[in-house]
N, C-alpha and C positions, 0 to 999 in steps of 0.2 A: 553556442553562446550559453553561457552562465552567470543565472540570477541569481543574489540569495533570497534565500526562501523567507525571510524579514519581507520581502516584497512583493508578494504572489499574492495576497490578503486569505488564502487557502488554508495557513496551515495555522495549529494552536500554539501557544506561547510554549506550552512544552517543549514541543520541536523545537521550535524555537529556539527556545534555552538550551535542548539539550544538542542542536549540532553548533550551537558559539561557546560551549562547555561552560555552561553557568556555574554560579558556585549553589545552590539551590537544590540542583539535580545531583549531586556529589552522594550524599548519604543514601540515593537510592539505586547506584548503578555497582559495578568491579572497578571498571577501567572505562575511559574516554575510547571511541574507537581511532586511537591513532598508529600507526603503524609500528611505532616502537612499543605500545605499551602489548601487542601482541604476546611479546618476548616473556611479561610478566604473567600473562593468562597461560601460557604452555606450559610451565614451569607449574603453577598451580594443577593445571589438569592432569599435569604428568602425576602425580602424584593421588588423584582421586584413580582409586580401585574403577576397573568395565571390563565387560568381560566379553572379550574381543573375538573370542574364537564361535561362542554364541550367534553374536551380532554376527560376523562373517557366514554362519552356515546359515540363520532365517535370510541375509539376504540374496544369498546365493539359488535359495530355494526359491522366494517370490520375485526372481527376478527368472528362473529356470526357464520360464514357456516363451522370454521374450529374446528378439537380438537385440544383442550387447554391443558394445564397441569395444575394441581392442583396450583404447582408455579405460573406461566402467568396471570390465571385467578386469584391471589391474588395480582399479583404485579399490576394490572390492577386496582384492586378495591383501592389498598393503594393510587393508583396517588390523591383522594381526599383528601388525609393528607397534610397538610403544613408541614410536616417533611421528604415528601418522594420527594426526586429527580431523574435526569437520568442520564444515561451514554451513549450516542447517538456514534451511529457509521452509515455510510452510502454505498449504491455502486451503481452501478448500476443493472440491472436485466438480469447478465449476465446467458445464458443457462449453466444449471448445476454446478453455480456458480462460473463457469468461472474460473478464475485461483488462486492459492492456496491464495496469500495475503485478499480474499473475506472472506475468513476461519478464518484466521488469526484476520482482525479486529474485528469480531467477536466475537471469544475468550477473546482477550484483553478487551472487555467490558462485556464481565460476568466475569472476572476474576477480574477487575478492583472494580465492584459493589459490588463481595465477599469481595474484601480486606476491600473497604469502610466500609462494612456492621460490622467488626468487630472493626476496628477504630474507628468508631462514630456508636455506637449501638442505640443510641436515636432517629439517621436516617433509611430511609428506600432508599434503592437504586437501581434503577431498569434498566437493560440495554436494551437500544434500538434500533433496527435497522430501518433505515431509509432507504425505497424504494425510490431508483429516478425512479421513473414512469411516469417523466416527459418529462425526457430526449429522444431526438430524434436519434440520432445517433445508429442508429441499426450496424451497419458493425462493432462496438466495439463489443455485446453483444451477436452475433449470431453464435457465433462460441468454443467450445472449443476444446485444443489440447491435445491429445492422442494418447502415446505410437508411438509419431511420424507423427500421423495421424491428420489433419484439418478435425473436423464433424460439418457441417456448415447446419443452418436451411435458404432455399432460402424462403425470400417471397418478396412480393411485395408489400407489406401494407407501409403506409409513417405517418410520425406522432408522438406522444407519444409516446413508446414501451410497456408503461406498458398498454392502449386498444388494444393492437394488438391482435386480436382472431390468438389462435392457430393450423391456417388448415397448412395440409400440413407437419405436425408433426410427423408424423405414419414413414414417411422415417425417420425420424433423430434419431429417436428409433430403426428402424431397422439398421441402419448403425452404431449403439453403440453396438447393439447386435453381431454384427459381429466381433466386437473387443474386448469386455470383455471376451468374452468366456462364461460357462457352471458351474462356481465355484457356492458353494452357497451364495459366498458374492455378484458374480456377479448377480446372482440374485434375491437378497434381493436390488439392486441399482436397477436393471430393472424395480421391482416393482414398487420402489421407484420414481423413472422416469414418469414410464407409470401413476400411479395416480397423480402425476403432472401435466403433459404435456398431455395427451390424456384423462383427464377426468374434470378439471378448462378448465375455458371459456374463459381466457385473460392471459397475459402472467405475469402480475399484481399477478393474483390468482396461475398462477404455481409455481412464487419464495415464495409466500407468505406461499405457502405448503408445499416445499421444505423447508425452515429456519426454519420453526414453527416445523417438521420433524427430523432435525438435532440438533438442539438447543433449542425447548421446555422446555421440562424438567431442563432447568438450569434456565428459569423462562423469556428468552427474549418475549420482545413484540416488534410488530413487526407492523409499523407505514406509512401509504399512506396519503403524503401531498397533493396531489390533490383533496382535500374536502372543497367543498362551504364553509362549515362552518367553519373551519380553516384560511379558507383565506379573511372572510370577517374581521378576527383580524386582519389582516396585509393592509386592506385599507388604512389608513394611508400612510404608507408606500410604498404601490403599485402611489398612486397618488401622493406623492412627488418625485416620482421617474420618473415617465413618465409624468405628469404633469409640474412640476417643475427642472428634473434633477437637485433632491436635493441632487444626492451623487456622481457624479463625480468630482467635485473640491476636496470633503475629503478623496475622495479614491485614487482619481491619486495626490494629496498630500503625503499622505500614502506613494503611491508605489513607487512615487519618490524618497523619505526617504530612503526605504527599498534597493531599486536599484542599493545604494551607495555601500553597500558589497553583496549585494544577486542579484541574479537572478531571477527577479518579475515572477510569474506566469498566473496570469490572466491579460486579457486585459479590459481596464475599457473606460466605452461606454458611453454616455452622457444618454443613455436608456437603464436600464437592464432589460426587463421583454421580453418574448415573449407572443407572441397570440395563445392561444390553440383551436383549432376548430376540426370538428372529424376526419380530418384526416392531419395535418398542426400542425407544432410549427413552426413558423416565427416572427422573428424580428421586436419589434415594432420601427416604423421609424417616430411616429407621428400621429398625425388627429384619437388621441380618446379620447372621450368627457368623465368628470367626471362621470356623470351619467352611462356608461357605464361600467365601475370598480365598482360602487357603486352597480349596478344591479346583474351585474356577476362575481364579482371575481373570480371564478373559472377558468375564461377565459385566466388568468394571472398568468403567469407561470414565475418563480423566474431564471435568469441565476446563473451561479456561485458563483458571488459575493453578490447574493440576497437572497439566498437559505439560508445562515448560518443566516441572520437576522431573516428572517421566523420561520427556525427552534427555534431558542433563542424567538422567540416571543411568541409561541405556546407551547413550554414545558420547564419544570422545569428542565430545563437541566442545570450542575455545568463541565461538560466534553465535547470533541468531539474528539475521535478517526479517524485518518488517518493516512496515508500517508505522502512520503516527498512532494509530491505537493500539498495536500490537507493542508497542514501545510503552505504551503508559501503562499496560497490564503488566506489564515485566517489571516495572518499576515499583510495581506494590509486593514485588514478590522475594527483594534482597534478603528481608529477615528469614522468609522461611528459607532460602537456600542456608544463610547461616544458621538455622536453626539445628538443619538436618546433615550438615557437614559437606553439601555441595558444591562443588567451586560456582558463580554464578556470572555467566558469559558475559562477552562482549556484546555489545548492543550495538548494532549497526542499522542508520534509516537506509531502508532499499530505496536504491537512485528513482528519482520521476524527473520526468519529462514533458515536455508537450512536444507534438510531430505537428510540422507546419510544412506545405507542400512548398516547392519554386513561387507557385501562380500565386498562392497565398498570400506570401511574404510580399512578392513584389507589388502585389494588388496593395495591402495594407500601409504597405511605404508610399505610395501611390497618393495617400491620403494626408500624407505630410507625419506622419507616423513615425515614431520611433521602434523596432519591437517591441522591446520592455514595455509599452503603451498596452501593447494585448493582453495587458492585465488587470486595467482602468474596467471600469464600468461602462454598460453600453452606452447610458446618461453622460457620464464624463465624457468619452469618446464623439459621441457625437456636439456636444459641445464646445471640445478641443477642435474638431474640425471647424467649426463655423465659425467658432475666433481665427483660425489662423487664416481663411479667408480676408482678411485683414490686415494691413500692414503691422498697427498697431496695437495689434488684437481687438476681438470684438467687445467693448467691453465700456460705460460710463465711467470706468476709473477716473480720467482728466475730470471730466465735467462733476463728479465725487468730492475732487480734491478741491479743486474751485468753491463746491459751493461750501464745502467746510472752515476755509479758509475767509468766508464772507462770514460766516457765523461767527466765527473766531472773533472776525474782526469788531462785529458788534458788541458782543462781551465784553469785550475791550472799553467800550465806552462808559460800563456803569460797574459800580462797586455793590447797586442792591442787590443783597443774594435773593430777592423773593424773586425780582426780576430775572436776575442770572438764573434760576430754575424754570423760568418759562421759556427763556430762550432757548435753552437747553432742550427742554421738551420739544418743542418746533423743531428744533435741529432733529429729531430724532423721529420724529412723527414724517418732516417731509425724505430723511435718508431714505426712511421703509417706502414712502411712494417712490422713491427713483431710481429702487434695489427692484421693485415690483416691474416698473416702465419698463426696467434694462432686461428684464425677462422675459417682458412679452417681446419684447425688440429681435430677441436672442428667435424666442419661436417663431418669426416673423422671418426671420433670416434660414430657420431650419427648413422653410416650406421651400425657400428656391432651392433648397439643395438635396430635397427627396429624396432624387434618385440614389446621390453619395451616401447618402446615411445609410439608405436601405441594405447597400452592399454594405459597409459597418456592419451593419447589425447582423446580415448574413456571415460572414466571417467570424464573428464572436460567437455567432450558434454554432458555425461548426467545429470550431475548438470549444468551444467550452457550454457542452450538452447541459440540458437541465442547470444551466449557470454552475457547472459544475464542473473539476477536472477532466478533462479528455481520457486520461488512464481509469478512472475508476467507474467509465463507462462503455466506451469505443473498447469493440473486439480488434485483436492483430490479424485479422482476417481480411481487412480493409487496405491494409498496409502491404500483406502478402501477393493481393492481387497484380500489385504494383510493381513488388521488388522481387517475389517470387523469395527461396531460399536466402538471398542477400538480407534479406530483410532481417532476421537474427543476426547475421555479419554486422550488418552494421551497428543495431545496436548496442554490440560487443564491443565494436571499438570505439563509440562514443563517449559511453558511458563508464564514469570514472568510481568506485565504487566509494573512496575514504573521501572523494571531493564533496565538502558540503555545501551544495549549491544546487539548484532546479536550473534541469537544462531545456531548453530551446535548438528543437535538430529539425534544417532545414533537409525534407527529403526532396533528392532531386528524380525526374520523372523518367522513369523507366522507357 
């Protein structure tokens, strides 16, 4: 089932706008992502300089120590084709992929490059995931929740995340094990785990095992911009940017623009790079000499609104899969692509979902429920229930209209407006007592039906944790147990990548 996302109360007017193709959002995107305007983004990128045989030998190398699928390792070799593009999606290097929308984007870019792949068969299209391995912020990525439960990796290491060596692992494994249980799917995931996590050296090499693991065989390559070689293309660009802050006048222009109806996302710096050293990401604040970027690139690590240049600079990418804020930071970023002569992608929302069991569904219908209801408030919901215990809903409307209509009538009999303003006010004084009565009435009515509510209420926690989306909380680890491997089958074939709409997938029980 498919809702639009107008009705989820989840997402910001951005989204909004930008999957009903506002006219608002126009000045700050290329192209709408619709399947024909692809045709116009290729055509563009064909024509932006990459230099293919680079990118082809880094990823041949960081992908060297792992197994490939027969796909992967072709779509790897095709990048040397000027007719073969990407479908780039990103995340971070969250433990055990952290929370369901990691999945998610994923999908949407193999599902995205099928589509392609049959719409423009002359092309070759290849999805790819982009490690942030650069990223510092551990306390996001060391943690995922389960079945209730926070299994949190302690360490002390400070820095990149993606050199972080993985000591101190062995607990975090044992403390999964205690929770999955004894199934065989649980442990086909433990396996799964443990040659991840206690057998790769960095934490770099555990996702890179993990994704290649889950998503291989559908042909992703799977992509670590923290390579000298990678980043000495982006010199340019690194030194007009801390050298010159060549791009905060066209970005905080941009975002200014964007401002006017949207909710800007990134914050734009006069200096966007930080300083990588072995165990430090810190802010560069100044006092570093050209020759120093020139030597080491590597050193120089892209922040948010630098990152998407990099990436557009280094591959043949026509797409970028995110989120609604990975969508808003892209959107302050069209001038400097025009600035710099970059073609600037397609923007596409990665698909979301809510996963609602059999038992679920049928429970909630159970309640006189519609689904699209599971997006009401628990307040509303249980309200909704206690009126429809009723024939005529529960509710003083009649007796409302009655006594308004007596008012009315009174009115009626005098022309003095000093009068006419007291009646009025009585009208108004006794509405609020009888809006109050019909409340307490309502709670009086909620106590005989406790136990119904209680379950409400239960079912709204477990879709929607922390009152929050089930994807940007809930590990697919929950889901795995279940379906075991099917579990990514299906939702491959559910999920539609250009459909813009929030889906509703009823899984049925293993």
């Amino acid at each position: 089932m498919e809702v639009p996302y107008n009705q989820i109360n989840k997402f910001s007017k951005l989204v909004i706008d930008y999957v009903n193709e506002d006219k608002n959002i126009k000045p700050f995107i290329n192209h709408f992502p619709t399947l024909g305007n692809f045709e116009k983004q290729i055509i563009e990128k064909q024509n932006h300089p990459i230099n293919r045989v680079l990118l082809r030998e880094v990823l041949k190398e960081q992908n060297a120590n792992f197994t490939l699928s027969k796909k992967t390792k072709n779509n790897i070799d095709t990048i040397l084709n000027k007719n073969t593009f990407t479908i780039t999606t990103g995340h971070q290097l969250c433990l055990f992929t952290g929370p369901l929308y990691f999945i998610y984007k994923i999908i949407t870019a193999i599902n995205l490059s099928q589509q392609l792949e049959e719409k423009y068969p002359k092309n070759n299209f290849i999805p790819v995931f982009w490690m942030a391995t650069e990223d510092h912020d551990f306390k996001e990525i060391n943690h995922i929740n389960l079945f209730g439960k926070k299994i949190a990796w302690n360490s002390k290491q400070f820095g990149a995340v993606g050199s972080m060596r993985l000591e101190g692992f062995d607990a975090v494994i044992k403390a999964l094990k205690s929770v999955l249980g004894n199934s065989q799917n649980a442990q086909k995931l433990i396996q799964l785990f443990e040659n991840a996590y206690l057998k790769q050296n960095k934490l770099a090499d555990a996702t890179r095992y993990l994704v290649n693991e889950l998503f291989g065989k559908h042909g992703l390559v799977i992509l670590d911009g923290d390579d000298k070689r990678l980043k000495t293309q982006f010199i340019p660009i690194i030194k007009k940017d801390i050298l010159e802050s060549g791009f905060v006048n066209t970005i905080k222009e941009s975002s200014e623009d964007l401002a006017k109806d949207y909710k800007v996302q990134a914050h734009v710096r006069d200096v966007n790079f930080f300083r990588l050293s072995e165990k430090k990401r810190e802010l560069i604040k100044g006092g570093i000499a050209e020759n120093e970027i020139v030597k080491n690139p590597e050193q120089f690590s892209p922040n948010v609104l630098m990152r998407p240049l990099y990436q557009e600079t280094i591959l043949p990418n026509i797409a970028y899969i995110g989120g609604g804020g990975e969508i808003a930071y892209w959107m302050q970023l069209k001038s400097a692509f025009e600035q710099e002569n970059i073609p600037f992608p397609i923007l596409l929302l990665r698909n979301s979902a809510l996963l609602i069991s059999e038992k679920q569904w049928r429970k909630f219908e159970s309640f006189g429920f519609n689904i699209e209801n599971i997006f009401l408030e628990e307040s509303q919901l249980h309200k909704k229930y206690v009126q429809n215990q009723f024939s005529d809903g529960f509710s003083l409307h009649n007796e409302i209209a009655t006594f308004n209509k007596i008012f009315n009538t009174i009115s009626e009999k005098t022309a003095d407006k000093g009068l006419l303003s007291t009646i009025k006010a009585e009208q108004q004084k006794q509405l609020k007592s009888l809006h109050k009565l019909e409340e307490k009435l309502l709670q009086s009515e909620k106590k005989k039906h406790e136990n119904a509510l209680n379950q409400i209420s239960k079912i709204k926690k477990q879709l929607f944790p922390n009152n929050g989306l089930q994807e940007r909380f809930d590990n697919f680890t929950a889901f795995y147990l279940n379906h075991g491997g099917d579990f990514i089958e299906i939702l491959q074939e559910e999920l539609t990548p250009l459909a813009p709409n929030f889906v509703i997938l009823s899984l049925q029980s293993s």
